[in-house]
C-alpha positions in Angstrom: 93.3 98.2 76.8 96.4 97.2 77.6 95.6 94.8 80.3 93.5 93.3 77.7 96.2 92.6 74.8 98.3 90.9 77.2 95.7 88.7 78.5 95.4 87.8 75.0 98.9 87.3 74.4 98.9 85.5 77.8 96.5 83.1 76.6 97.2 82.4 73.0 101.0 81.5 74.9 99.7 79.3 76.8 97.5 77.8 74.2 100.8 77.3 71.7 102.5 75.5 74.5 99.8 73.4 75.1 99.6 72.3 71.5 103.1 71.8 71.3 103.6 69.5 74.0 100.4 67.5 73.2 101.5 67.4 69.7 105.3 66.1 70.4 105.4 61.9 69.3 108.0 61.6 72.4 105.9 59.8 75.2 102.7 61.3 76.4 103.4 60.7 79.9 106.8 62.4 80.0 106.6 65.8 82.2 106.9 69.3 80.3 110.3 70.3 80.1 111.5 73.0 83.3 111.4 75.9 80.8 108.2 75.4 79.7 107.0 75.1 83.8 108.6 78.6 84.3 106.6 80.0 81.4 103.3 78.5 82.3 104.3 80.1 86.4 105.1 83.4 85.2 101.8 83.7 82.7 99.7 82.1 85.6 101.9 85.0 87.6 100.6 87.5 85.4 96.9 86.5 85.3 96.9 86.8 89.2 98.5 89.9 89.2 96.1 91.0 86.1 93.0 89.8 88.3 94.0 91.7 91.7 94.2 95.1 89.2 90.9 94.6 87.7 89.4 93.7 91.4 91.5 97.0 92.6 90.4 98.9 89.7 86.6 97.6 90.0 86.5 98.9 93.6 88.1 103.0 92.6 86.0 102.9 89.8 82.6 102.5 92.2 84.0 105.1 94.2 84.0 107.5 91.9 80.4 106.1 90.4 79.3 107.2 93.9 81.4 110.2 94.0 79.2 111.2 90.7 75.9 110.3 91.7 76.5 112.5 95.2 77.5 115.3 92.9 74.3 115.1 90.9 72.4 115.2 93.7 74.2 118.7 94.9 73.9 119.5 91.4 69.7 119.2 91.6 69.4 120.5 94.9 68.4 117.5 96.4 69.4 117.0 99.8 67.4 113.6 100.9 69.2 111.6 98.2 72.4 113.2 99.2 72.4 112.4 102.5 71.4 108.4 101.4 74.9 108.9 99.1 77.0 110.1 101.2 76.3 107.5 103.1 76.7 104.9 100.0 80.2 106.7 99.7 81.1 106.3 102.5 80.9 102.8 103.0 82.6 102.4 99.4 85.2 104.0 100.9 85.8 101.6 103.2 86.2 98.6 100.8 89.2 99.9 98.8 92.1 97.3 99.0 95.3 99.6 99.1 97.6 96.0 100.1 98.4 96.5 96.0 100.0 99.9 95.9 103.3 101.0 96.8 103.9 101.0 100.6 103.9 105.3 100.6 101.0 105.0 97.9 99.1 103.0 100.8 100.3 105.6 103.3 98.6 108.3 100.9 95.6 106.5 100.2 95.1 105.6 104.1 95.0 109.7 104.9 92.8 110.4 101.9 90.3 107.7 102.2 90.5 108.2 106.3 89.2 112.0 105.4 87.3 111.4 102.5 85.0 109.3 105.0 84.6 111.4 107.0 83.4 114.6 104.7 81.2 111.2 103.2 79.8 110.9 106.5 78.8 114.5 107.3 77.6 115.0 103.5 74.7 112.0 105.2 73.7 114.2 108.1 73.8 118.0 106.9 71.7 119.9 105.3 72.6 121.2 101.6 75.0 123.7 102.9 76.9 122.1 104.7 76.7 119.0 101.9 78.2 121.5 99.7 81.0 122.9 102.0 82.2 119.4 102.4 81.7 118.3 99.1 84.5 120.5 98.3 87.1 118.9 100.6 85.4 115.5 99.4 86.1 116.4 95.6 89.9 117.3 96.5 89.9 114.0 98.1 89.0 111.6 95.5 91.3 113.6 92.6 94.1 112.8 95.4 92.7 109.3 95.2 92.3 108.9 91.5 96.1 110.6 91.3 96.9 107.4 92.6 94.5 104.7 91.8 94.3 105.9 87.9 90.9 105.3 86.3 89.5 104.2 82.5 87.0 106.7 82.4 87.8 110.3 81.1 87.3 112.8 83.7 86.7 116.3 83.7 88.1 118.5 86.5 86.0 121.5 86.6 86.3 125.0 88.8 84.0 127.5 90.0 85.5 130.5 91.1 82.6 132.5 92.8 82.0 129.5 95.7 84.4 129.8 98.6 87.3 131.7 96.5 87.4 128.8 93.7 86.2 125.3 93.9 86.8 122.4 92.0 85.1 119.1 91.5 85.2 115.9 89.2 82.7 114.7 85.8 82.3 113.1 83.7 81.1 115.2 81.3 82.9 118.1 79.7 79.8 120.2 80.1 79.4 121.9 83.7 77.1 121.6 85.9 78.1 123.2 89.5 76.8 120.8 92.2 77.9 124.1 94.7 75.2 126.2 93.7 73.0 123.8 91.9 70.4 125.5 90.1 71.1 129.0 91.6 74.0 129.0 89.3 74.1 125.8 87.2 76.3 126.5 84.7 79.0 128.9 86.4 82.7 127.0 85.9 84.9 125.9 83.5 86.7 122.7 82.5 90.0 123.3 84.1 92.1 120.0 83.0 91.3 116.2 81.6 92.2 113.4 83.7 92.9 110.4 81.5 
């Protein structure tokens, strides 16, 4: 929302200026004053900057759609279309740009994405066990990742004690639905905190 109100400021700026030099009876051919140059570079600055976020952001924000898909997979015990997207995952993964975070941020994001890739991977060639047992490293993972990255969705971290002495994973939904027993025990967990 933010990001939106100062592209609107951003443009109706740039849209006063314009009017107001076009406006002016001096002589239409005379260049824009330096000031105005330095305000038109910094809001065209800005824009760039404001364009590289929403790219960064559009690329987390699929890898969390596919983080959620995998888990409703888990979640009805389906193991074919869990190994096609952990696959999927895996390769969005691979396409997040870290060049726009902090140079320890990209450090952090290099190990988790590096290991989320690889549970991704396995989760593509197991059977639903051993989806499930990486799943869990997976979903610590992408929270690392989203620590980082933010997101605009609302997300639900969510624990299961009874698998492998307390799990958690990531929804978006407040209601749970375990993707580590799946419809053995569907609804054991609990909201444990909001993210956003």
């Amino acid at each position: 929302m933010k990001t939106i109100k100062r592209s609107i400021r951003t443009v109706a700026l740039v849209a006063t200026m314009i009017l107001t030099v076009s406006c002016k009876d001096a002589n239409k051919n005379e260049a824009p004053s330096s000031a105005s140059n330095e305000v038109m570079q910094e809001n065209m600055d800005s824009s760039k900057n404001m364009a590289m976020n929403n790219s960064q952001n559009a690329m987390a924000e699929a890898i969390l759609k596919d983080y959620f898909n995998l888990k409703d997979a888990l979640v009805g015990d389906e193991n074919d279309k869990a190994k096609m997207l952990g696959g999927t995952l895996a390769k969005s993964l691979g396409n997040l740009d870290k060049s726009t975070y902090s140079e320890s941020q990209q450090k952090e994001l290099i190990d988790i994405i590096e290991d989320a890739t690889e549970h991704a991977e396995h989760i593509s060639e197991s059977d639903i066990k051993h989806q499930r047992e990486h799943f869990k490293i997976l979903s610590k993972d992408i929270t690392d990742m989203v620590a980082i990255t933010g997101t605009a969705t609302k997300l639900y971290e969510q624990f299961c004690p009874m698998y492998d002495g307390g799990t958690a994973w990531l929804s978006t939904k407040e209601e749970v639905r375990n993707p580590y027993y799946g419809s053995k025990m569907l609804k054991c967990g609990k909201v444990q905190r909001e993210i956003n």
